[in-house]
KEKE-3310 file (N, C-alpha, C; in steps of 0.2 Angstrom, whole numbers, plus 5000, padded with zeros to 4 digits):
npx = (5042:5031:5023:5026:5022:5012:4994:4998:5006:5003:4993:4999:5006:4997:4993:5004:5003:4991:4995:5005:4999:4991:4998:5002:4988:4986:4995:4991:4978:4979:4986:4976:4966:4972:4975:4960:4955:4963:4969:4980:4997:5006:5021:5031:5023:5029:5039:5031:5029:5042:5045:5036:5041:5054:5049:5042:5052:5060:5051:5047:5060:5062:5047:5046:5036:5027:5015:5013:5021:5017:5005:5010:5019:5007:5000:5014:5019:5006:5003:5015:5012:5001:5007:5016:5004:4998:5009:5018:5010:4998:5000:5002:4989:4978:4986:5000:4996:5008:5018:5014:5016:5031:5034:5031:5037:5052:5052:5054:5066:5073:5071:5075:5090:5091:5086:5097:5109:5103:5102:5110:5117:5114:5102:5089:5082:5068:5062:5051:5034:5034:5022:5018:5028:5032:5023:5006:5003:4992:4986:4994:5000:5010:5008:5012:5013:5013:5012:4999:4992:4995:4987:4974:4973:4976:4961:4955:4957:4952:4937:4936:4937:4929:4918:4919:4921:4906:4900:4900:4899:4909:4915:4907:4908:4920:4921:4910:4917:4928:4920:4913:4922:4917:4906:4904:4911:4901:4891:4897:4904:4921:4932:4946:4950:4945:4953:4966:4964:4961:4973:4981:4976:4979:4992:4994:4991:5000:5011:5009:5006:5022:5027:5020:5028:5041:5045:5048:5056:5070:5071:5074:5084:5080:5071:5058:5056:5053:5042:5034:5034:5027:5012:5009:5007:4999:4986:4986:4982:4970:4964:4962:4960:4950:4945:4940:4946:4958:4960:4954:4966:4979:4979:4976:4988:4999:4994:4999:5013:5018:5015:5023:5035:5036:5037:5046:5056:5065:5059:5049:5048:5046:5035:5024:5023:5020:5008:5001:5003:4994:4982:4979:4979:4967:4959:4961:4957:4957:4954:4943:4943:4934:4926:4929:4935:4927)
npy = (4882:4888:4888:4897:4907:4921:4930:4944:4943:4939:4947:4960:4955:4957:4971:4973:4969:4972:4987:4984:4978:4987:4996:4988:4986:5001:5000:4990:4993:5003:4997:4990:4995:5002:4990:4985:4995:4999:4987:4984:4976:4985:4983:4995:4996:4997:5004:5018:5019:5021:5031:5041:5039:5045:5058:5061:5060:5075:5085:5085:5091:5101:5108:5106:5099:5085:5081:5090:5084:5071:5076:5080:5069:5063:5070:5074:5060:5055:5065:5064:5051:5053:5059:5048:5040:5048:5049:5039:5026:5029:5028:5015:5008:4997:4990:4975:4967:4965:4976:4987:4980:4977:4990:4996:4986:4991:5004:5001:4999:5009:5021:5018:5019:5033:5039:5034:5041:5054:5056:5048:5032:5029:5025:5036:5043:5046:5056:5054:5061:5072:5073:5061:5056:5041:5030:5023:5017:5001:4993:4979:4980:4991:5001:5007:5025:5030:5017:5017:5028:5024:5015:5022:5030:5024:5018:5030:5034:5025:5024:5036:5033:5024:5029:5040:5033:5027:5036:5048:5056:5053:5043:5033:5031:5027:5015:5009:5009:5001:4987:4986:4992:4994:4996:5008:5017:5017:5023:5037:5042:5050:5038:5038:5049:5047:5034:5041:5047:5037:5029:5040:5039:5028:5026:5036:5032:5021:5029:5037:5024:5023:5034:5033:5025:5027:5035:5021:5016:5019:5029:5020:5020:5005:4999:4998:4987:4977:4980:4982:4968:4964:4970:4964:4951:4953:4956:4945:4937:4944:4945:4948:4967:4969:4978:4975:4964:4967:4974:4963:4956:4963:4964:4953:4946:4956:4951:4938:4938:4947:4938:4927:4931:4932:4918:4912:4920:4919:4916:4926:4933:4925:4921:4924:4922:4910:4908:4913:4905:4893:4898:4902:4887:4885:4894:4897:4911:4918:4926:4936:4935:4936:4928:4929:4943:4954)
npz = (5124:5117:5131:5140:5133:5136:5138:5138:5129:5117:5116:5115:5102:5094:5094:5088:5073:5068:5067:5060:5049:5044:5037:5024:5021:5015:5007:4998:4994:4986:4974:4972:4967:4955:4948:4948:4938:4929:4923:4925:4929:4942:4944:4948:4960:4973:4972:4970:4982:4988:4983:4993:5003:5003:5002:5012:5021:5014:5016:5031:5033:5029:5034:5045:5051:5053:5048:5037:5031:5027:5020:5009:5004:4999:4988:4981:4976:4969:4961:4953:4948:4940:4929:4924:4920:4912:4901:4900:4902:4897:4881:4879:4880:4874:4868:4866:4880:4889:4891:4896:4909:4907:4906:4919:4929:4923:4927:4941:4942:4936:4945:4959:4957:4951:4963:4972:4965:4966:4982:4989:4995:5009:5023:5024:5039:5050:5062:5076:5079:5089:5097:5096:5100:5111:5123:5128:5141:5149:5161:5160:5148:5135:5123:5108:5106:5090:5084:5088:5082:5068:5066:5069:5059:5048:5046:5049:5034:5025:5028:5023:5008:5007:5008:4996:4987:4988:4986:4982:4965:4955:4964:4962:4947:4947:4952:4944:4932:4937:4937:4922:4911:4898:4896:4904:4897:4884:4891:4889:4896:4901:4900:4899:4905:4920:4922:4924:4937:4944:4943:4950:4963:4968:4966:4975:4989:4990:4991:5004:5010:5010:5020:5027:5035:5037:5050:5059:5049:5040:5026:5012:4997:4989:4996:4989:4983:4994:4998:4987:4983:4996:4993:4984:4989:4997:4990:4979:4992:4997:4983:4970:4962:4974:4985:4998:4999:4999:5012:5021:5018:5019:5035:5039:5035:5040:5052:5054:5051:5062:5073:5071:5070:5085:5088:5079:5073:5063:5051:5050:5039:5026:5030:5025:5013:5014:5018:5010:4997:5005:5007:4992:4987:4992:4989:4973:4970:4979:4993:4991:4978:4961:4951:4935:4925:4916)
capx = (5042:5024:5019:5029:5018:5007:4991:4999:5012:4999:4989:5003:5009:4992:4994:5011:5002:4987:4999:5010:4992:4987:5002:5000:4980:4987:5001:4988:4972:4981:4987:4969:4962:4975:4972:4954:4952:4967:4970:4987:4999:5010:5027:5032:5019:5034:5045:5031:5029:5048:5045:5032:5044:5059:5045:5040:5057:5061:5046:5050:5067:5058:5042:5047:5029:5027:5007:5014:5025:5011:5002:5017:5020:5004:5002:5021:5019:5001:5007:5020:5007:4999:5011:5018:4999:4995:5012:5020:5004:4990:5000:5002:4985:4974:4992:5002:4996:5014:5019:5013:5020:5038:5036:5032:5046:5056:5052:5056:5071:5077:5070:5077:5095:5089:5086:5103:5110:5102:5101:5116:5114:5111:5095:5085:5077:5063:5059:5043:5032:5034:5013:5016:5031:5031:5017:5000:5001:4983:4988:5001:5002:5012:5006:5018:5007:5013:5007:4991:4991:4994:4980:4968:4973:4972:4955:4950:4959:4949:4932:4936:4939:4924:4914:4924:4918:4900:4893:4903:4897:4916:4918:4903:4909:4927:4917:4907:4922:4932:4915:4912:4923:4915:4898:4906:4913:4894:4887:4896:4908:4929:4935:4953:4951:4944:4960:4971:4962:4963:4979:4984:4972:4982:5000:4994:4989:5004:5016:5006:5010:5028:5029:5018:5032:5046:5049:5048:5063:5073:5070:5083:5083:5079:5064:5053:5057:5052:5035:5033:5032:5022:5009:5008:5007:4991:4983:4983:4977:4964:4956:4964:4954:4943:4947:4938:4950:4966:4959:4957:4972:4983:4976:4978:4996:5002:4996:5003:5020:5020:5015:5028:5042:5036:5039:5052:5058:5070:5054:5045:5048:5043:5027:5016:5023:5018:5002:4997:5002:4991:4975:4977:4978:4960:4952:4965:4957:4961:4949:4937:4942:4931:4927:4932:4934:4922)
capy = (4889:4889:4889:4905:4914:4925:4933:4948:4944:4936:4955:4964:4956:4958:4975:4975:4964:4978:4992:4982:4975:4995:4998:4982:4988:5005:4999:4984:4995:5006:4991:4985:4999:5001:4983:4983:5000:4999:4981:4984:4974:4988:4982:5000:5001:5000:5011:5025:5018:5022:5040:5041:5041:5051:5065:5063:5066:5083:5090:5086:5091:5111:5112:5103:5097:5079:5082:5091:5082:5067:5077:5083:5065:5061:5073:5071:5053:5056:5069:5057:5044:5055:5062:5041:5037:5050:5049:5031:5020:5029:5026:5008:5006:4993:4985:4970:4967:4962:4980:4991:4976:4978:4998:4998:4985:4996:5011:4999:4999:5016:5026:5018:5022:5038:5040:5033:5047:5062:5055:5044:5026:5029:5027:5045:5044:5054:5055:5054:5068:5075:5071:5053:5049:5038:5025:5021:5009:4999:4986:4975:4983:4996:5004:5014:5029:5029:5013:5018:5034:5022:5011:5025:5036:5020:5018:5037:5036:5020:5026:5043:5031:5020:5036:5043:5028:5024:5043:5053:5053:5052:5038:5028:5029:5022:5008:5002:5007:4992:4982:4984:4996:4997:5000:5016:5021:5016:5028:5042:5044:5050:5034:5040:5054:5040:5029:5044:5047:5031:5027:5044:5038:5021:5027:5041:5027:5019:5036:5037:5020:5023:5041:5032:5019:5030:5033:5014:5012:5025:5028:5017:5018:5000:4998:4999:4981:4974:4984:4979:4962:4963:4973:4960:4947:4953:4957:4940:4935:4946:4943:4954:4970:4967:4982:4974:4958:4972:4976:4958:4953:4968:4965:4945:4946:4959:4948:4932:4941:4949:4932:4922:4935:4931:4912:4909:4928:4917:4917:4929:4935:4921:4917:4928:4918:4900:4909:4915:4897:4889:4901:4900:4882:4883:4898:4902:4917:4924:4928:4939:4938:4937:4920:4932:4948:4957)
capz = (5122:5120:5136:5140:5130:5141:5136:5139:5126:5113:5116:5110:5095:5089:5092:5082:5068:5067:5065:5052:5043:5039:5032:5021:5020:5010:4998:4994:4991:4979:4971:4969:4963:4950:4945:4943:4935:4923:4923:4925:4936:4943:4948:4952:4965:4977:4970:4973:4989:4992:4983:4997:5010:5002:5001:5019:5024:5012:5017:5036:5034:5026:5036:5053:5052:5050:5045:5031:5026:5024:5015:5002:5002:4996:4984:4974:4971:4966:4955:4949:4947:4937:4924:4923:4918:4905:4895:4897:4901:4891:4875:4880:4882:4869:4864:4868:4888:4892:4888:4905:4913:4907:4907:4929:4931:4921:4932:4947:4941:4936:4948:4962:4954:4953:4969:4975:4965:4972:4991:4990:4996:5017:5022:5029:5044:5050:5068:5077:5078:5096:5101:5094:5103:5119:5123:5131:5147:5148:5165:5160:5141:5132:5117:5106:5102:5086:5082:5086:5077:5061:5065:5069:5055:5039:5047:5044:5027:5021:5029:5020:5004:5007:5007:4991:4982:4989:4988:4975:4958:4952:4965:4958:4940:4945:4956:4938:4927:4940:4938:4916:4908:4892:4897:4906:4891:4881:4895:4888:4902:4898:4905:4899:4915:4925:4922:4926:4943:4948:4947:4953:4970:4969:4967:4980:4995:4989:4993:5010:5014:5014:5021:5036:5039:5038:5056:5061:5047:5038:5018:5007:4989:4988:5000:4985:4981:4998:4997:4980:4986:5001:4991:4979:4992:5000:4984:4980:4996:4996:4978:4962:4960:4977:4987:5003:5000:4999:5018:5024:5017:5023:5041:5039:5033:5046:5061:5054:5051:5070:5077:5067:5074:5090:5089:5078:5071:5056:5046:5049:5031:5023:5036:5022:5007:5013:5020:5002:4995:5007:5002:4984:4986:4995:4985:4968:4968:4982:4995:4988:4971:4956:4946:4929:4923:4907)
cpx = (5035:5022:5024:5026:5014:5002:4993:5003:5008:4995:4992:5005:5001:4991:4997:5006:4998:4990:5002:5005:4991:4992:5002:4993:4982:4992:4993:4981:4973:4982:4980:4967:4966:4973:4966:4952:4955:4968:4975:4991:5006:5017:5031:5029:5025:5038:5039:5028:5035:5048:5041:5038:5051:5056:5043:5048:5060:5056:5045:5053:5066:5056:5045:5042:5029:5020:5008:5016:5021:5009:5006:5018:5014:5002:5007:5020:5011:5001:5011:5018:5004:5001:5013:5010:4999:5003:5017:5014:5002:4992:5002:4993:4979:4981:4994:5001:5002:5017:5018:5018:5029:5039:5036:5038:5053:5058:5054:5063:5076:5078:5074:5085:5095:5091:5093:5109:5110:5102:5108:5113:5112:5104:5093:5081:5073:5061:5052:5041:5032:5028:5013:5020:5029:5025:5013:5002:4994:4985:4995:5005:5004:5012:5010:5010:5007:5011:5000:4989:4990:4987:4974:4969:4971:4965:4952:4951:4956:4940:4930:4934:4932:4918:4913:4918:4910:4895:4895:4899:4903:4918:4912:4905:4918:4924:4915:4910:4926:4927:4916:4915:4922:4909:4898:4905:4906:4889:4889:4903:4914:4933:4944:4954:4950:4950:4964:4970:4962:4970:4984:4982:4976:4989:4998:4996:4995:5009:5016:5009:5016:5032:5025:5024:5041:5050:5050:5054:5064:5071:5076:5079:5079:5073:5059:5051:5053:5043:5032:5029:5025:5015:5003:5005:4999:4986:4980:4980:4970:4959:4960:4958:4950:4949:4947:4944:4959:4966:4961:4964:4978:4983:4979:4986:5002:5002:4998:5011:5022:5019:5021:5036:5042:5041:5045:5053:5063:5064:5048:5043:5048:5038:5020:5018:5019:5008:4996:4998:4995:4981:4975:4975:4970:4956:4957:4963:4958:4953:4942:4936:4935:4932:4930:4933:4932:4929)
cpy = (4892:4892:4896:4910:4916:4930:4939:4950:4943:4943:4961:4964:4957:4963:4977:4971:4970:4984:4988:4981:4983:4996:4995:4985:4994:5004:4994:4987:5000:5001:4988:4989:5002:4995:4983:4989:5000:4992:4982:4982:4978:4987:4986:5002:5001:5005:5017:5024:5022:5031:5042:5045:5044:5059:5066:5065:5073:5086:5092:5091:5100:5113:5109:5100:5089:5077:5084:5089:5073:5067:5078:5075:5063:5063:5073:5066:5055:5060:5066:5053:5044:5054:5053:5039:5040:5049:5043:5028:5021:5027:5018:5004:5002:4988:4979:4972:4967:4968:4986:4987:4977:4988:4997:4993:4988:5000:5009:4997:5003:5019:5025:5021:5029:5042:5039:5039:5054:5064:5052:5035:5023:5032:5034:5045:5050:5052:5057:5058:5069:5071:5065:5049:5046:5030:5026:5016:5008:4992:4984:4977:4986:4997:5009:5018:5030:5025:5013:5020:5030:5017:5014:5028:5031:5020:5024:5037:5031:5020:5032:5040:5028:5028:5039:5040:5028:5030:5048:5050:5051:5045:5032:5027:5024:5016:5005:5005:5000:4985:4979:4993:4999:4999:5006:5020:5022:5023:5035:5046:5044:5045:5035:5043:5048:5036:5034:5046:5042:5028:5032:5043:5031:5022:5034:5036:5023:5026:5037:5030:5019:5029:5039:5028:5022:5030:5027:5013:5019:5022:5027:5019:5013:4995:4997:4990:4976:4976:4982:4970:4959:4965:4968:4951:4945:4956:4950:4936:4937:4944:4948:4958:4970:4975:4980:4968:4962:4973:4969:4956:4956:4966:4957:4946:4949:4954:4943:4935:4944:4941:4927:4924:4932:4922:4909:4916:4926:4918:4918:4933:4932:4919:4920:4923:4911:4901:4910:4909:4892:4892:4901:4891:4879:4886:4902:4907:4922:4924:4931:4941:4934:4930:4924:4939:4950:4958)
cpz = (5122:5128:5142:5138:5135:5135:5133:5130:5119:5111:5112:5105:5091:5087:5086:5075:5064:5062:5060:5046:5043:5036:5024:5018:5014:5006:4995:4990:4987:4974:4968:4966:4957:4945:4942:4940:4928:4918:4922:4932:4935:4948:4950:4956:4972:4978:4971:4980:4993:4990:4990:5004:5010:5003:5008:5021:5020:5015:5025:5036:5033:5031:5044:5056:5050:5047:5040:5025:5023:5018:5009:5001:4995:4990:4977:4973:4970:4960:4949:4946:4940:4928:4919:4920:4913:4900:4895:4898:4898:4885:4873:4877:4876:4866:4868:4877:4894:4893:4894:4911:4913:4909:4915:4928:4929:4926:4941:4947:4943:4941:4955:4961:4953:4957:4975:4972:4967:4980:4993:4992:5004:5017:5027:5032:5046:5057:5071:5079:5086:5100:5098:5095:5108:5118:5127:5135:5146:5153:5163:5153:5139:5126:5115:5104:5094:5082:5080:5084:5070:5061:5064:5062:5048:5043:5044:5038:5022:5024:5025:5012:5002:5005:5002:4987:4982:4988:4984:4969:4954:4955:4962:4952:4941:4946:4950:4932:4930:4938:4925:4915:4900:4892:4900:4902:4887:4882:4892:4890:4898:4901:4905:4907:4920:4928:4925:4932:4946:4951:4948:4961:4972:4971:4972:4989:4996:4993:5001:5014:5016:5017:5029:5040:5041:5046:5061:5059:5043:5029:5017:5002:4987:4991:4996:4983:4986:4997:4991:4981:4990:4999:4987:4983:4995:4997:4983:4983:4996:4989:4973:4962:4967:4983:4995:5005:5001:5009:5022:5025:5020:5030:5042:5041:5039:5051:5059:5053:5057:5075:5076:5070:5081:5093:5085:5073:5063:5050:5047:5042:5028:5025:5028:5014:5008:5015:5013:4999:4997:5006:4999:4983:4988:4991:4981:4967:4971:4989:4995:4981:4968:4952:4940:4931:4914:4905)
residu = (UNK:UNK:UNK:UNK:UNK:UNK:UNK:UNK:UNK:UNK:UNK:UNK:UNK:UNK:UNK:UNK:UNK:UNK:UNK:UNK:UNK:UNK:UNK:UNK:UNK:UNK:UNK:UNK:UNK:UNK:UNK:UNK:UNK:UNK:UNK:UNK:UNK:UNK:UNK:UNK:UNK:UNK:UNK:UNK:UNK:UNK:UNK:UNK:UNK:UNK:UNK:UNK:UNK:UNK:UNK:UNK:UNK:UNK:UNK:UNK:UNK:UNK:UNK:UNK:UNK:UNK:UNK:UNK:UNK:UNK:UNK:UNK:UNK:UNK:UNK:UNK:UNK:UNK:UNK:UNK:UNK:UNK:UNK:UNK:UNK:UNK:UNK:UNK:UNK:UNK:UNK:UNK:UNK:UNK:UNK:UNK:UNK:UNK:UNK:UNK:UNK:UNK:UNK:UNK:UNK:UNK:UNK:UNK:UNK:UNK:UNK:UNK:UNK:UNK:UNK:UNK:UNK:UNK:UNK:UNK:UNK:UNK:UNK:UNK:UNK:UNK:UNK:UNK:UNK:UNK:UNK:UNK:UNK:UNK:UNK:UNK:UNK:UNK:UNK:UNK:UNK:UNK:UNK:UNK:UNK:UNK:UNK:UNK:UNK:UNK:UNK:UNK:UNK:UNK:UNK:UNK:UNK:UNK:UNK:UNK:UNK:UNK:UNK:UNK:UNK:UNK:UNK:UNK:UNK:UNK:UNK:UNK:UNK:UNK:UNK:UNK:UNK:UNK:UNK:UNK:UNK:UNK:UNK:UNK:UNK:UNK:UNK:UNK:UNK:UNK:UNK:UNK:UNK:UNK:UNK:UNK:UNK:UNK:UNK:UNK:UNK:UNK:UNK:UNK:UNK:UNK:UNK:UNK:UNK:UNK:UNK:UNK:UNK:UNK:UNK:UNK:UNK:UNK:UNK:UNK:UNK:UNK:UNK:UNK:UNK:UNK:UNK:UNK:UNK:UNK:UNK:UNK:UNK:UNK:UNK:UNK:UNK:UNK:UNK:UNK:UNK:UNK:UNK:UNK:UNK:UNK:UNK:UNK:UNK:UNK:UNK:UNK:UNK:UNK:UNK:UNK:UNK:UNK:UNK:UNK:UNK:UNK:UNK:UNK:UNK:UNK:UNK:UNK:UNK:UNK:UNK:UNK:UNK:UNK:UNK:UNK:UNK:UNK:UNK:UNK:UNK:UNK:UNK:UNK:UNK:UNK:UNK:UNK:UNK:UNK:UNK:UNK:UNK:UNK)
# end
């Protein structure tokens, strides 16, 4: 079977692995930057992953814009993200740890049910945008365009990010609230506002994620569960908290989960679980995690 393989065929799933890894790269760096700024592990970050993508198709389905409808994606769950941070989490916040944890699983609960509700239980496709259907030849190679549109675009969106954080005075103060949150606070700063920008920027990236995946697969209800997962998966590969480690890991996970299709396609959805086993078992913290946290 091996020896079947061809360059050619080796080139593309890299491709495919890329595209999959960014997608993977923005559920996982919301997720990180909820984590180290809140210290909350958000088990509804799926579920507004899966808002994400019910919101990219209504706002299609209005404007007929698929740019639009990105941006409205990102937005309403940001917005959502929001409202969920200042009136169930903030009055969690200094009490039993376990307590945020049970409220998101909660919400990965309900919401979906919700959602099956208002939508019904078939999933909502959203078709590709006119200038992003088709593909790129390059010699013996085809390149869907919309692959690439995804790879180019988390780029500009984690270059934009990188930016945010490295040159903003708002983004320096999240950066050394995720580092030492009480010396923040010391400093003077409203680290409340803080937490609720954060994890309006976390559950935003999260929204994005699943409003970019939509034309690949169609919005279910239930999608939020698998994303949940994945999310979580290259979190912990990466490092709890490490934004850089959300990147690697996102980008790792995808191309071992397109190569794994390739050669045996039965476990390709378990290829990222035995893969995080086998890194934690090298470096329990993940790859760029942190020996503690203040």
């Amino acid at each position: 079977m091996f020896s079947d393989i061809t360059w050619t065929a080796i080139l593309m799933q890299l491709f495919f692995g890329l595209a999959l890894g960014s997608i993977f790269v923005l559920l996982a760096s919301g997720l990180s930057i909820i984590y180290g700024l809140l210290d909350v592990v958000n088990f509804a970050h799926g579920t507004f992953a899966m808002l994400g993508a019910y919101a990219v198709f209504v706002a299609v389905g209005h404007s007929g814009s698929f740019a639009v409808g990105l941006l409205s994606a990102v937005v309403i769950v940001a917005l959502i993200g929001t409202i969920v941070e200042l009136f169930l989490l903030k009055p969690l916040y200094g009490k039993d740890p376990l307590l945020p944890l049970l409220l998101t699983f909660g919400l990965s609960v309900a919401v979906p049910d919700l959602i099956k509700i208002v939508f019904g239980l078939t999933g909502k496709p959203v078709s590709y945008p006119a200038m992003l259907s088709g593909a790129t030849i390059a010699g013996n190679m085809i390149f869907s365009n919309y692959r690439l549109f995804i790879i180019i675009f988390t780029l500009a969106i984690l270059v934009s990010l990188w930016l945010f954080l490295k040159k903003s005075d708002l983004g320096m103060i999240i950066r050394a609230a995720t580092r030492d949150n009480q010396m923040v606070q010391i400093l003077g700063t409203n680290t409340s506002r803080i937490w609720t920008i954060g994890f309006a920027i976390g559950t935003g990236l999260a929204g994005l994620a699943g409003a970019i995946s939509v034309p690949m697969m169609a919005a279910t209800p239930d999608m939020g569960v698998e994303m949940t997962m994945v999310a979580f998966v290259v979190t912990v590969v990466g490092g709890l908290g490490s934004l850089g480690g959300a990147i690697v890991g996102g980008l790792l996970i995808g191309v071992i989960v397109a190569f794994t299709s390739m050669i045996a396609g039965e476990y390709a959805s378990v290829s990222m679980y035995f893969c995080m086993a086998v890194i934690l078992l090298i470096r329990p913290r993940g790859l760029f995690g942190e020996s503690g946290r203040e």
